[in-house]
TISE-271424 format. One line per 2 residues: number of its first residue (from 1); their letters; for each residue x, y, z of C-alpha. Coordinates in steps of 0.5 Angstrom, whole numbers. Layout:
<rs>
NUM) a) X:Y:Z; ... $
</rs>
This chain:
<rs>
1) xx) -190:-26:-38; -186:-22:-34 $
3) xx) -184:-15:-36; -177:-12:-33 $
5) xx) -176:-5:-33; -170:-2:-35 $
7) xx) -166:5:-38; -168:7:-45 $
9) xx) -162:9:-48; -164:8:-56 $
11) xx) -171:9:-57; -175:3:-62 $
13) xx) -179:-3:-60; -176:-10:-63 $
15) xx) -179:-17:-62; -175:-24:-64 $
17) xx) -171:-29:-61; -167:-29:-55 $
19) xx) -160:-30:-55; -157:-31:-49 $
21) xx) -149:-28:-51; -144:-32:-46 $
23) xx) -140:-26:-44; -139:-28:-37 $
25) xx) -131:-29:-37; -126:-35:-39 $
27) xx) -124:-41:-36; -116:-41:-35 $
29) xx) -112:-46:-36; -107:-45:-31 $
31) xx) -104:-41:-26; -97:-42:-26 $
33) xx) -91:-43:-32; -84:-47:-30 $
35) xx) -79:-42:-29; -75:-44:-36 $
37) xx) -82:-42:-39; -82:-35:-37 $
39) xx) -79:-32:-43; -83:-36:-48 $
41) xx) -90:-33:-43; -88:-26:-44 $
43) xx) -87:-27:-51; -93:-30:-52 $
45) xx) -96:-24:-47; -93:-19:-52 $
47) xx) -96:-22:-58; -103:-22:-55 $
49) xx) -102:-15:-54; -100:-14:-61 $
51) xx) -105:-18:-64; -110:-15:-60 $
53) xx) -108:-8:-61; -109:-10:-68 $
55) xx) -115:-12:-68; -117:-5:-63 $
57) xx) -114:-1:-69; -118:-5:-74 $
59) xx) -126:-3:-70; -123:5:-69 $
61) xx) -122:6:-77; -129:1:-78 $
63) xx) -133:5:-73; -129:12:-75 $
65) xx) -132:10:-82; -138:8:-81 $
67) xx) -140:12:-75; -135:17:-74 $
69) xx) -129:19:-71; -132:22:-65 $
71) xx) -135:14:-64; -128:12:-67 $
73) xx) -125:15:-61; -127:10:-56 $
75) xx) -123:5:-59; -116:10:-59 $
77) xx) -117:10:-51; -118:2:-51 $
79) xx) -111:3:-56; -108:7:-50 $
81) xx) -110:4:-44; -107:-4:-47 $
83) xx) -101:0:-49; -100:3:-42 $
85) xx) -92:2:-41; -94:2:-33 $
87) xx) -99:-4:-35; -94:-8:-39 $
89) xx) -89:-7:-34; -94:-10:-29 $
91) xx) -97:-16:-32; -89:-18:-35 $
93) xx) -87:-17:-27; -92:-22:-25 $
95) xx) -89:-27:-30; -81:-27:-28 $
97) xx) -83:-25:-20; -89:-29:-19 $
99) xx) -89:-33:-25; -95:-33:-26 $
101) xx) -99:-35:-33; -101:-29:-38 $
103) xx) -108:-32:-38; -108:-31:-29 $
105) xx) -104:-24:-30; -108:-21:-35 $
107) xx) -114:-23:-31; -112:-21:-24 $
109) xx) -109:-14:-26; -115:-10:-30 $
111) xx) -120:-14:-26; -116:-11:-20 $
113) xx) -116:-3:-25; -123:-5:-26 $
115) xx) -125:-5:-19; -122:1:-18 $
117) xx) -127:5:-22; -133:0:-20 $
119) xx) -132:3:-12; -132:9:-15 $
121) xx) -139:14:-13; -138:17:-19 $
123) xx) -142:14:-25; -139:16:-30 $
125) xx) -132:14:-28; -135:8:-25 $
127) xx) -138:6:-32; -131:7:-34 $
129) xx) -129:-1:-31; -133:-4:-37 $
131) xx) -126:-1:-41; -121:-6:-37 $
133) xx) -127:-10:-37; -126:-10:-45 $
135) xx) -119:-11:-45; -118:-16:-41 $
137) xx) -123:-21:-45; -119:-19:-51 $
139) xx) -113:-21:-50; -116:-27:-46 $
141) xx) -119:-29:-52; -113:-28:-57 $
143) xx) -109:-32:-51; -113:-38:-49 $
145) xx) -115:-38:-57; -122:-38:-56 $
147) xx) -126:-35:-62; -131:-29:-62 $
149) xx) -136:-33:-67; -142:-32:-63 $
151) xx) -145:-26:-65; -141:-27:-73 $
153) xx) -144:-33:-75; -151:-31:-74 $
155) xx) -156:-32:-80; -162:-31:-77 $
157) xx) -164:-25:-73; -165:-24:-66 $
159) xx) -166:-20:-59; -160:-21:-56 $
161) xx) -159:-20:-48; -153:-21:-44 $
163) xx) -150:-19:-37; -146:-13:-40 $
165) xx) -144:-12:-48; -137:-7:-49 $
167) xx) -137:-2:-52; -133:-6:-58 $
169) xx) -138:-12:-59; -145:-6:-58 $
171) xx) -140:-3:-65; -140:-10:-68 $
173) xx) -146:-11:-67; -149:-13:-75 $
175) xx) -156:-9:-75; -159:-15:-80 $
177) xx) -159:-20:-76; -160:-16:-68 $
179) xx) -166:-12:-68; -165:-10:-61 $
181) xx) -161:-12:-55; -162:-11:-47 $
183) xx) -157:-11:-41; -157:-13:-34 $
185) xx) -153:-7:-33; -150:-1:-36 $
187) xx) -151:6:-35; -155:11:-40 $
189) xx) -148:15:-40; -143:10:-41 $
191) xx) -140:8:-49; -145:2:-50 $
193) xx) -151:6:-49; -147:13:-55 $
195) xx) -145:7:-59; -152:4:-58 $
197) xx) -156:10:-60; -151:12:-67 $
199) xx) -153:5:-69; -160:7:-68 $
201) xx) -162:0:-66; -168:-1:-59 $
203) xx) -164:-2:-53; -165:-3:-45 $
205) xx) -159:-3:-41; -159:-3:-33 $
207) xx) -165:-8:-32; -163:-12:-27 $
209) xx) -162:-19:-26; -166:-22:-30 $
211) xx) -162:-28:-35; -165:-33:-31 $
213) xx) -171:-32:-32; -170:-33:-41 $
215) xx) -167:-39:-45; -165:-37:-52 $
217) xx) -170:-39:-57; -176:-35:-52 $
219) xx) -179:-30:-56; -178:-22:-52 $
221) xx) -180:-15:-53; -175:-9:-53 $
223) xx) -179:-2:-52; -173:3:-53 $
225) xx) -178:8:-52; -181:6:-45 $
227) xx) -174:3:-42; -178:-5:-42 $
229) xx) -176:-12:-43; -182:-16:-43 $
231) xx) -180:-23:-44; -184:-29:-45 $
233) xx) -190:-24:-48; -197:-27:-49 $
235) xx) -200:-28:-55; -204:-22:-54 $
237) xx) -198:-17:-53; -195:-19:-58 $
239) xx) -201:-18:-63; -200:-11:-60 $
241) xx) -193:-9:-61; -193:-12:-68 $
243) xx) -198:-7:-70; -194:-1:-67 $
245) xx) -188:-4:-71; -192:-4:-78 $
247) xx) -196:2:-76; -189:5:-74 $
249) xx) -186:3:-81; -193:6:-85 $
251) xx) -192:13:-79; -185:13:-81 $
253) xx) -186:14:-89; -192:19:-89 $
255) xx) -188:23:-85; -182:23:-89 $
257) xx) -187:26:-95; -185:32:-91 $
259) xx) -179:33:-91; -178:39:-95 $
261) xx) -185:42:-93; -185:48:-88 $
263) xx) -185:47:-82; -192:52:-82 $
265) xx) -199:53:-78; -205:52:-82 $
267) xx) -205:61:-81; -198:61:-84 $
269) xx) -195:62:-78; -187:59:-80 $
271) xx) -184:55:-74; -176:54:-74 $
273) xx) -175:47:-73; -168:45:-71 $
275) xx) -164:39:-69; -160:37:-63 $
277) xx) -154:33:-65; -148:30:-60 $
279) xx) -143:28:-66; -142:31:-73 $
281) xx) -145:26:-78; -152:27:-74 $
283) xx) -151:33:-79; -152:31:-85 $
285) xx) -158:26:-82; -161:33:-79 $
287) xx) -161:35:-87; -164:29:-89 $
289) xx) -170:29:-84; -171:36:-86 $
291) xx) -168:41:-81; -167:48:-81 $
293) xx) -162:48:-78; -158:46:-71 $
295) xx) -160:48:-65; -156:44:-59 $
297) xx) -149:41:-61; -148:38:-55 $
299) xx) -140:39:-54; -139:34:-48 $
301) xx) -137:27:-52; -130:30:-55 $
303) xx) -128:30:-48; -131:24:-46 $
305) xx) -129:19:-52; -122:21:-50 $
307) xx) -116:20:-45; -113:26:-45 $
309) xx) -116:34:-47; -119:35:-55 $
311) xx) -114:41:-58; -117:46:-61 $
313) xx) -115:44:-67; -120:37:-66 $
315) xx) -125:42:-63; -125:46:-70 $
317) xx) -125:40:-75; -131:36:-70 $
319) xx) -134:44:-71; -133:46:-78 $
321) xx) -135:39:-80; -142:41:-77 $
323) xx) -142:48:-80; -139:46:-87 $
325) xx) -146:41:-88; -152:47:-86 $
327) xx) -149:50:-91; -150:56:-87 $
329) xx) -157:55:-83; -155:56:-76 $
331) xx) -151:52:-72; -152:53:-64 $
333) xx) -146:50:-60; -146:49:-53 $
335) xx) -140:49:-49; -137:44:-45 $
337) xx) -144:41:-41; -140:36:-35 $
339) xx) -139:36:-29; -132:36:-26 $
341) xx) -133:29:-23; -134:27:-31 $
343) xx) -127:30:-33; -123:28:-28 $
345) xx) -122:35:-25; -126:35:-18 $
347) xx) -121:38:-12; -117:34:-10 $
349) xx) -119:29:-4; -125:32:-4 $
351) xx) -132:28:-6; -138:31:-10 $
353) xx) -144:29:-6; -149:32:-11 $
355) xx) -145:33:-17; -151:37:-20 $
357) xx) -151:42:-15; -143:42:-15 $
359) xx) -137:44:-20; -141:42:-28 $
361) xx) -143:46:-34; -139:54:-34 $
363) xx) -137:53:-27; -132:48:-29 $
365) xx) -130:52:-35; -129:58:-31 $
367) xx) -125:55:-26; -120:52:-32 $
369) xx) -120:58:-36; -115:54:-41 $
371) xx) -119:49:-42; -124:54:-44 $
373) xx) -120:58:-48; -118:52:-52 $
375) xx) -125:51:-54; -128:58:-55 $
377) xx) -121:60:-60; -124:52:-64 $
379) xx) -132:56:-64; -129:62:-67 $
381) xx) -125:59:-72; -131:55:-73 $
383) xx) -135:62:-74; -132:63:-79 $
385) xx) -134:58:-84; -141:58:-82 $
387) xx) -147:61:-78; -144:59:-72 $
389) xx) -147:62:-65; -144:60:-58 $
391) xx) -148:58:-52; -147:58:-45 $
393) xx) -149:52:-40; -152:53:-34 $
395) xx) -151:61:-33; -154:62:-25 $
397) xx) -151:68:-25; -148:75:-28 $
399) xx) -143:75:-27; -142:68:-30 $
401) xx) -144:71:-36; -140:77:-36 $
403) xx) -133:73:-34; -136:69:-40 $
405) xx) -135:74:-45; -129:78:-42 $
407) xx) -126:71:-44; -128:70:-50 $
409) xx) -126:78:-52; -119:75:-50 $
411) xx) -120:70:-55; -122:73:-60 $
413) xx) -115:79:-58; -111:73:-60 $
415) xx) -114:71:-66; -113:78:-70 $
417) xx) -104:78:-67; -105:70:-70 $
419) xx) -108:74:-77; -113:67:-76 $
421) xx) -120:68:-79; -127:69:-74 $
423) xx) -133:73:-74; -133:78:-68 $
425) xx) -141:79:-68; -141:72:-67 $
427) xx) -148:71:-64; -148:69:-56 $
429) xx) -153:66:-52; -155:61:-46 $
431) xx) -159:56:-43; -163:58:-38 $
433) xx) -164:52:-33; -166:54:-27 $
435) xx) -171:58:-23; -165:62:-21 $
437) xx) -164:65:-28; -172:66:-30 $
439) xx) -172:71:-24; -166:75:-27 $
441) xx) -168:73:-34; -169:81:-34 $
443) xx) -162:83:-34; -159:77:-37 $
445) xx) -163:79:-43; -160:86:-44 $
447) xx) -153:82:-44; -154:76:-49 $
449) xx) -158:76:-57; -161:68:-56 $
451) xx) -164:64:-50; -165:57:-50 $
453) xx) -169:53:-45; -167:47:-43 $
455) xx) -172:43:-40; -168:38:-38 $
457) xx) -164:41:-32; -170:46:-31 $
459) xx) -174:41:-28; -170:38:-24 $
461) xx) -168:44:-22; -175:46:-21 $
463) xx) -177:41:-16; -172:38:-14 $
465) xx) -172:32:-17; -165:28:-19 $
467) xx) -167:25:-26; -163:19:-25 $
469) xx) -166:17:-19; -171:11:-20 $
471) xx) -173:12:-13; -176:20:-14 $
473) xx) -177:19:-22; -185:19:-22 $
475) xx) -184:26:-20; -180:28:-25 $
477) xx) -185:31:-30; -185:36:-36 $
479) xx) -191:39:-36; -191:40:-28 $
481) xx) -196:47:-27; -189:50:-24 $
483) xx) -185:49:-30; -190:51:-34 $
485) xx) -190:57:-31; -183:58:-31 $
487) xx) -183:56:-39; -188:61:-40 $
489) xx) -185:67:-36; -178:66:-39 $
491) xx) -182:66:-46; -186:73:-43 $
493) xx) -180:76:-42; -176:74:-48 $
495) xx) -181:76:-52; -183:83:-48 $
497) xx) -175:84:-49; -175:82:-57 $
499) xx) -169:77:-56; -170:70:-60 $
501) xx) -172:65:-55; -172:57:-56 $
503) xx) -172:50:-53; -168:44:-53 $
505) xx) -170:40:-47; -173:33:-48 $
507) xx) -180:36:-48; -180:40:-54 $
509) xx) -178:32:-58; -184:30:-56 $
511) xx) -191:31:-60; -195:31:-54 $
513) xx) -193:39:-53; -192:42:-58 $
515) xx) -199:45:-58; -197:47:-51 $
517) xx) -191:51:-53; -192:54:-60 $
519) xx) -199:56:-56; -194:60:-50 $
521) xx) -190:64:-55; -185:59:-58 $
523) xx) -182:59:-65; -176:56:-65 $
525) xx) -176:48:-63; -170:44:-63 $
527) xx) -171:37:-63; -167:29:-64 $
529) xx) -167:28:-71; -172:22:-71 $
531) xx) -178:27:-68; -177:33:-73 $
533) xx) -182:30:-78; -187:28:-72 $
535) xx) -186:35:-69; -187:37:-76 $
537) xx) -194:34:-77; -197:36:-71 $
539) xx) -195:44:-73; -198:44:-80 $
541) xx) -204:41:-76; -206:47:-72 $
543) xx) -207:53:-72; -204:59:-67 $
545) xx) -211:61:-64; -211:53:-63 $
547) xx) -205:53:-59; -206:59:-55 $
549) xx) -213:56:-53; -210:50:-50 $
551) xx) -204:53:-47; -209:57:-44 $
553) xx) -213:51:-40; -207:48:-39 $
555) xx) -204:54:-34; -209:53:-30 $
557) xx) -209:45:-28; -206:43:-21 $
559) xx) -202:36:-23; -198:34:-29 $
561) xx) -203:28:-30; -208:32:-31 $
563) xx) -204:37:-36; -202:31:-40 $
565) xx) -209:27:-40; -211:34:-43 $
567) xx) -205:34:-49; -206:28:-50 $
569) xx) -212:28:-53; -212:34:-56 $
571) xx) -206:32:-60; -210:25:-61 $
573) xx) -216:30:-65; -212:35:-69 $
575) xx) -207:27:-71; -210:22:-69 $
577) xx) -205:17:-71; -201:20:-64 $
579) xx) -200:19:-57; -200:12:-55 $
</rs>
């Protein structure tokens, strides 16, 4: 038995078969064409292109159906890219000039793009090589006539491993037949792992090196939970995945039995339990799951799914689609989350070191103010057709926040000239994420009507840790005694100025913390759609004396460890279903 270690980008666990899929490249059949056959080649090259590009539009308006426009528009970037003039004019050049076959020329020049953007120390755009990656195996498949049936002839189903997967073959992917799939490489920020996680199938991706170490056919397990691969597993090990898949399946239905109760105490004390969404269809999944609300729509993946900047009439059409669906519940929208390094928008000839301490969240939008602009008129407009509130990311100062709100008074200034529809008390609030903002939540609270805790930024932060980085990942913890105490004094302080408090980082998602964070004072929890009804069963367990007691103790350990070894068992008493 051996066991990989990878990134968990779609959580679940899936035991089967292996299948190796070949996606390694293809055999060229030649490198040069006679002079007299040039005109021929090229026009074999643009019925490639054309072929392919229909096959491109094909998946955009099958993934748009099936998962949404949002996922539909990595497609549309993979339809710009292949119809770059600039890259038809150089692979036609390489045929007349060089004479190169079409098959070489469409090789050389995207693996040379591809290059580019692997070289790249940015790991956003480094992921982006996977697109020419794409592309290339696309028209080499149509030109060489070499037939994509490996993974549409299936009939029975299968764990799939493969080096990389595109984000075109992860949306093919049929979910009868693929319990799960894991990755030598891959990034948790790249489009295989978003396309991964809409398709909600168990995934790993970045594991390392290990195909050589399986045959297709070899029983495997995927922990999209824990981020593990375990291949060839021992009898014992696969008696105990499949009683945590069974046991899952009954877990999933009792808890579904709650989707219209309260989200109510023992000593009636009702919690506010919203959703965390990133595209607009996860709306109607949070109502299903039994939402009261949204309390995180992440805004980044307009930006990412596209080459070119989102118009504000893309943004209110992606905003108001959320907003229609909660039937006015409240819908916090958070604005543009990313680093410059993400968006293409870092000063030119210099390098962003640490792209976390750097120009990212509302640095970058107040140093692109038109950008910001384009985004606060849609949020406006969108105000209008709901309980839509804006939040502000990784606001360190006041004066952010100020500038924040003078720019949105603009905005709405020219709203009224335009005669365009928006609500002018909309409500206004912002993550607090970093210690600097819970030493001067003081002031910030007489300036906004909610705060948030993102836990996710506040713990890096706090300990100056990077999330990302495998080699300082075990010191990353949650329930660390210092951002317990930071948690604690940003409730303390909201509560003391009467103004609304919640959390939307990863630890709210999480059962284990749920006694700990009702008993510190919260009553607004925003969770991933899949862990409202666990969230749920947890809260409707306990009362709020329990809560506070257990908070109590936990504020007075010295390490993590011990804090969670506590939680763990607390929550095993009130659910003993829980904790694993």
């Amino acid at each position: 038995m051996q066991t990989m270690q990878g990134i968990a980008v779609s959580p679940g666990v899936a035991i089967g078969e292996a299948l190796i899929f070949d996606n390694e490249g293809f055999r060229i059949p030649r490198h040069f064409v006679v002079r007299d056959a040039v005109d021929e080649e090229v026009a074999r090259l643009d019925r490639a292109i054309k072929g392919v590009g229909g096959e491109m539009q094909r998946n955009r308006d099958a993934v748009t159906a099936k998962m949404g426009g949002q996922y539909g528009a990595i497609f549309a970037a993979h339809l710009e890219l292949l119809h770059d003039p600039q890259l038809r004019r150089e692979l036609e050049a390489l045929i007349r000039e060089q004479h190169f076959s079409p098959e070489y020329a469409v090789s050389r020049v995207l693996r040379r793009y591809a290059k580019i953007f692997q070289q790249l120390e940015t790991n956003s755009l480094a992921e982006r090589a996977q697109d020419f990656f794409d592309i290339e195996k696309s028209l080499l498949r149509n030109l060489t006539g070499r037939k994509r049936d490996e993974l549409a002839s299936l009939t029975t189903p299968v764990i799939l491993l493969a080096h990389t997967l595109t984000p075109s073959e992860t949306a093919s992917l049929d979910r009868k037949f693929i319990l799960g799939f894991a990755t030598e490489i891959g990034g948790a920020g790249g489009h295989t792992a978003i396309v991964a996680k809409g398709l909600e199938i168990p995934a790993v991706v970045g594991a390392g090196l290990f195909l050589a170490d399986v045959s297709g056919g070899d029983l495997v397990i995927i922990d999209g939970d824990y981020g593990q691969i375990i291949l060839q597993p021992d009898d014992d090990t696969v008696a105990r995945y499949r009683r945590e898949v069974e046991g899952r399946k009954s877990w999933a239905v009792r808890l579904a039995e709650l989707r219209d109760l309260p989200a109510e105490t023992t000593d009636h004390q009702r919690i506010a339990l919203y959703a965390n969404i990133e595209f607009p269809q996860e709306a109607a999944t949070a109502l299903e799951r039994g939402a009261d609300g949204i309390g995180l729509y992440r805004s980044e993946f307009m930006y990412l799914g596209a080459d070119t900047e989102p118009t504000a009439e893309t943004h209110l059409q992606a905003y108001g689609a959320v907003a229609k669906c909660m039937c006015n519940r409240p819908v916090v929208i958070r604005t543009l989350d990313l680093g410059a390094d993400k968006m293409g928008l870092a000063p030119p000839g210099e390098e962003e070191h640490n792209p976390f301490l750097g120009l990212r969240s509302i640095r970058l939008s107040l140093r692109n103010p038109s950008l910001f602009r384009v985004q606060l008129k849609a949020l406006l407009q969108a105000s209008a057709l709901g309980d839509v509130r804006i939040m502000f990311p990784m606001v360190t100062t006041l004066h952010e926040l100020r500038q924040s709100k003078m720019l949105l008074a603009d905005v709405m200034e020219d709203l009224e000239e335009e005669g365009l529809p928006f609500r002018r008390d909309i409500p206004v609030g912002i993550m607090v994420e970093t210690p600097a903002t819970v030493v001067m939540l003081d002031r910030f609270l007489r300036e906004v009507d909610f705060i948030s805790i993102g836990t996710n930024d506040l713990i890096q932060y706090a300990l100056a840790v990077d999330r990302s980085n495998k080699e300082v990942a075990d010191l990353y913890q949650a329930s660390d005694p210092a951002v317990l105490r930071l948690i604690n004094l940003t409730i303390q302080a909201a509560l003391k100025a009467d103004v609304p408090v919640s959390m939307c980082g990863q630890m709210c998602g999480s059962s284990t913390y749920t006694m700990l964070l009702l008993g510190l004072g919260l009553r607004v929890l925003s969770v991933p759609p899949s862990a409202i009804g666990e969230v749920k069963r947890v809260i409707r367990a306990v009362s709020i004396a329990q809560c506070e007691a257990i908070s109590r103790r936990a504020l007075t350990m010295d390490s993590a460890r011990e804090v969670d070894k506590f939680l763990q068992e607390e929550v095993k008493k009130v659910v003993p279903e829980l904790g694993r």
